[in-house]
C-alpha positions as CSV (number, residue, x, y, z in Angstrom):
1,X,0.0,0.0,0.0
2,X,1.4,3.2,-1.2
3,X,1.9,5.9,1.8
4,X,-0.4,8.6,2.3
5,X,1.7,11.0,4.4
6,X,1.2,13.7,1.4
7,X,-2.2,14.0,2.3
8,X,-1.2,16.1,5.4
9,X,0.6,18.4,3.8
10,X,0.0,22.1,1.9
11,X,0.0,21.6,-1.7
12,X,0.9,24.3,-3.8
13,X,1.6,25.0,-7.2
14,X,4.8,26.4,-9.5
15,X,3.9,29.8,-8.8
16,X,4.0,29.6,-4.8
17,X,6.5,27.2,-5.5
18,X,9.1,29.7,-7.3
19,X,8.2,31.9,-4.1
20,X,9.4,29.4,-1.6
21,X,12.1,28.5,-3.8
22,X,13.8,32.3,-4.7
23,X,13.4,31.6,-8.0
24,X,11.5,32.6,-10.9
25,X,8.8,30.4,-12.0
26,X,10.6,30.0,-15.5
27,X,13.8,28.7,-13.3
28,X,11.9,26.7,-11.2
29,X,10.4,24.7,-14.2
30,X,13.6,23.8,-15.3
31,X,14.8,22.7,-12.6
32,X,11.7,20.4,-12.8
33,X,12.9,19.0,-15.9
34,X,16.9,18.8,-14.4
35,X,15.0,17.0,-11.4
36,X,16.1,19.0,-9.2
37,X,13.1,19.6,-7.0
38,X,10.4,18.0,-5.3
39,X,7.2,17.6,-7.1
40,X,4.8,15.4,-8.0
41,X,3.1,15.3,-11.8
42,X,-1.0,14.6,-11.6
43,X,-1.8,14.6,-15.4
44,X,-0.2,17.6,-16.7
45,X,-0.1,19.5,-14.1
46,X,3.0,20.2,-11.6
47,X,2.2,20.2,-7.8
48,X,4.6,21.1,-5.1
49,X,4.2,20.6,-1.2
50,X,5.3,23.3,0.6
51,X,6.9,21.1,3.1
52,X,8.4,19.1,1.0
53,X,10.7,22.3,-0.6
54,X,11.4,23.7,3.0
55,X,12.6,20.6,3.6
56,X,14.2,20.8,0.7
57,X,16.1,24.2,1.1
58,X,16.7,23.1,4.4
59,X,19.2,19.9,3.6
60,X,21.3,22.2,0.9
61,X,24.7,23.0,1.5
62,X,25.3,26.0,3.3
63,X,24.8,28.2,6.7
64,X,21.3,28.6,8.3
65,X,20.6,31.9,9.7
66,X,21.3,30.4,13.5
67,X,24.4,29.1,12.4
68,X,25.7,32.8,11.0
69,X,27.6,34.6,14.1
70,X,28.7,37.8,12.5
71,X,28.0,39.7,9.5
72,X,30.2,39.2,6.5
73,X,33.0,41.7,7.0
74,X,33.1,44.0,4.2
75,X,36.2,44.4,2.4
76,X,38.3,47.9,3.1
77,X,41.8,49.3,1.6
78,X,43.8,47.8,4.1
79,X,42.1,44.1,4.4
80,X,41.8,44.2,-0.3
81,X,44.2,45.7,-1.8
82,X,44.1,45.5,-5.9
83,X,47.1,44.8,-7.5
84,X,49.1,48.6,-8.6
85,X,46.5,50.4,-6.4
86,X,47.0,51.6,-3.3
């Protein structure tokens, strides 16, 4: 018997999707077609689980925002210097 966990969750579609994702909706299709997302395909249509893509953003490479301590230090003069300039 196939699960049914998906049933409790918030469905969503590539719009909403792109939103979640920081994407634009064009960007977020192809990375439908890469495979790079979760979806699920019912007919033609594309459906997304909000969950399911915070999940998803959530086990990508990277620093949460509880994990950052400081702000990036911005680069001066005396920490950058370009080559011939001083």
């Amino acid at each position: 018997m196939k699960s049914l966990r998906h049933l409790a969750k918030t469905p969503c579609r590539v719009k909403r999707a792109s939103e979640l994702l920081g994407k634009s909706v064009q960007a977020t299709y192809q990375d439908v077609a890469r495979g790079r997302v979760p979806y699920r395909r019912i007919g033609r249509s594309l459906v997304f689980f909000e969950e399911e893509i915070v999940e998803f953003l959530d086990n990508q490479p990277g620093m949460r925002i509880e994990e950052v301590e400081s702000p990036t230090p911005t680069l001066t003069p005396s920490t950058h210097q370009i080559r011939g300039v001083k």
